[in-house]
C-alpha positions, 0 to 999 in steps of 0.5 A, a space after each residue: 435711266 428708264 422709268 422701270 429701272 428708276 421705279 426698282 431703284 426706289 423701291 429697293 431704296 424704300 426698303 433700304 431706309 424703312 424697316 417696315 417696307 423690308 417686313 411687308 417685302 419679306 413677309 408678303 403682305 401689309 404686316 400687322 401692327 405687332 408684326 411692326 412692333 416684334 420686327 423693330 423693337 430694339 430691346 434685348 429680350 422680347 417675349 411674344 404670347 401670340 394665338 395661332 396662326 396670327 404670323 408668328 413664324 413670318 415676323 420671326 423668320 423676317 427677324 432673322 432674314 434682317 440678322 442674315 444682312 449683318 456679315 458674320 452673325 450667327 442666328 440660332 433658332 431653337 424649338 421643342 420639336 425638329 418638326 418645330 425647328 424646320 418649319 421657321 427654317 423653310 419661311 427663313 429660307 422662302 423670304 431669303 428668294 425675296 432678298 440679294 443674299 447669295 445662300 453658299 450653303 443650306 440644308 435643312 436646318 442650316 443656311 449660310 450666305 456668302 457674306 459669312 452669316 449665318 442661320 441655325 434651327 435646332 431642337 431644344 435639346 442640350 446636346 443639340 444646341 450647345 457649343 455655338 458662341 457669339 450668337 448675336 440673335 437667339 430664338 426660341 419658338 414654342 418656348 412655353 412647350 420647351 422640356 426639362 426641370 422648370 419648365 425649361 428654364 434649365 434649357 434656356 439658362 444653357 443657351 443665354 451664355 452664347 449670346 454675343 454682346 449685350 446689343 445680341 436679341 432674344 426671343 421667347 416665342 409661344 402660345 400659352 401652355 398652363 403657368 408653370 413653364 419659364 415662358 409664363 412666368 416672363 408674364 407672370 413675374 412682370 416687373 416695371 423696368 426688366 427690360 423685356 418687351 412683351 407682346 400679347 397678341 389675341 387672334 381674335 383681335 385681328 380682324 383679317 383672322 375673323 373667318 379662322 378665328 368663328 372656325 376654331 371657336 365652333 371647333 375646339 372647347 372653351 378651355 382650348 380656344 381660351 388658350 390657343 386664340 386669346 392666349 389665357 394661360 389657363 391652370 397647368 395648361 393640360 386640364 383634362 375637363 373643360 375649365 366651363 365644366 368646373 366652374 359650372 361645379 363650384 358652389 359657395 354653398 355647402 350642397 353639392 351641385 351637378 354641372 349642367 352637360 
């Protein structure tokens, strides 16, 4: 066997036997230590509160391109917006070119290989996402943003019956939005043993984001920048003065104070 050929021949092996090896092919780079964690856990129900632009949508689309290798399974991606729901469906179709997969079907939101599974990104609405049965990976992006009563609880209790077995994932993905949404309360109403594996990822606890992290600390309030890229989840999530302003006028004191603009 010639040298190139053996060289392929192990690093197709590598990625084979090492989950991590298939995240670093798929996503493009050496993933971060929570990329790893999201990709491998074998949890029922994960729950990510990631800042922005930390690689979110790459380990999510990476999750579902491994669900794409099982024959006849059926991955379903949901996301408050069709915008939202496009966007995990291009990353999921740019790591397939990374993969032998043979896509025998695509649209926008829809990809099918020729092994018989199946991908499906749609908004969050019940029309939309009703009516797909054994779902063995559910994913849903920007949940914290999702529509409807509490927060969209009522949305995600109509799509959790469509999972396929008990070994079937889901993933409740989002950057904070205020405490009052299902996605706040998986943090809020934490209990030891639930079964859910949460993972809080800050932007500015990744050091290959310093540069975007200083960009964004001089551009948006203190409020935003607490929530959008140290993932507070911070009053409803829509103040409309910045959480600096109000503390700055709260007095124990029974005299008025003026906060210091």
């Amino acid at each position: 066997m010639p040298f190139d050929a053996l060289h392929d021949w192990c690093v197709g092996l590598e990625r084979y036997l090492d989950p991590v090896a298939r995240l670093s092919h798929w996503i493009g780079h050496a993933p971060d230590p929570w990329q790893v964690e999201a990709f491998t856990t074998q949890a029922s129900e994960i729950a990510l509160r990631v800042g922005r632009q930390a690689g979110k949508t790459s380990v999510l689309a990476a999750r579902a391109v491994e669900e794409l290798h099982v024959p006849d399974s059926l991955t379903i991606c949901v996301a408050p917006a069709e915008r939202q729901a496009k966007i995990i469906a291009r990353e999921i179709g740019q790591q397939l070119r990374r993969t032998d997969l043979v896509i025998t079907r695509s649209t926008l939101t829809e990809l099918e290989m020729s092994n018989g599974a199946r991908v499906v990104a749609l908004p969050s609405t019940s029309d939309t996402i009703r009516g797909y049965p054994s779902v063995s990976l559910l994913i849903i992006d920007e949940c914290a943003f999702l529509q409807g009563e509490n927060g969209g609880e009522d949305l995600i209790s109509s799509v959790l019956p469509m999972l396929a077995s008990k070994q079937s994932q889901v993933y409740f993905s989002s950057t904070p939005a205020g405490k009052n949404n299902y996605f706040a309360r998986l943090f809020l109403d934490a209990k030891p043993g639930d079964g859910i594996h949460r993972i809080v990822v800050r932007g500015t606890d990744i050091p290959r984001l310093a540069e975007k992290v200083g960009r964004m600390r001089r551009t948006l309030s203190a409020t935003k920048f607490r929530q959008e890229i140290e993932v507070e989840m911070i009053s409803d999530g829509h103040a409309y003065f910045d959480l600096s302003i109000i503390e700055q006028a709260t007095s124990t004191t029974e005299v008025a104070m003026c906060p210091k603009l």
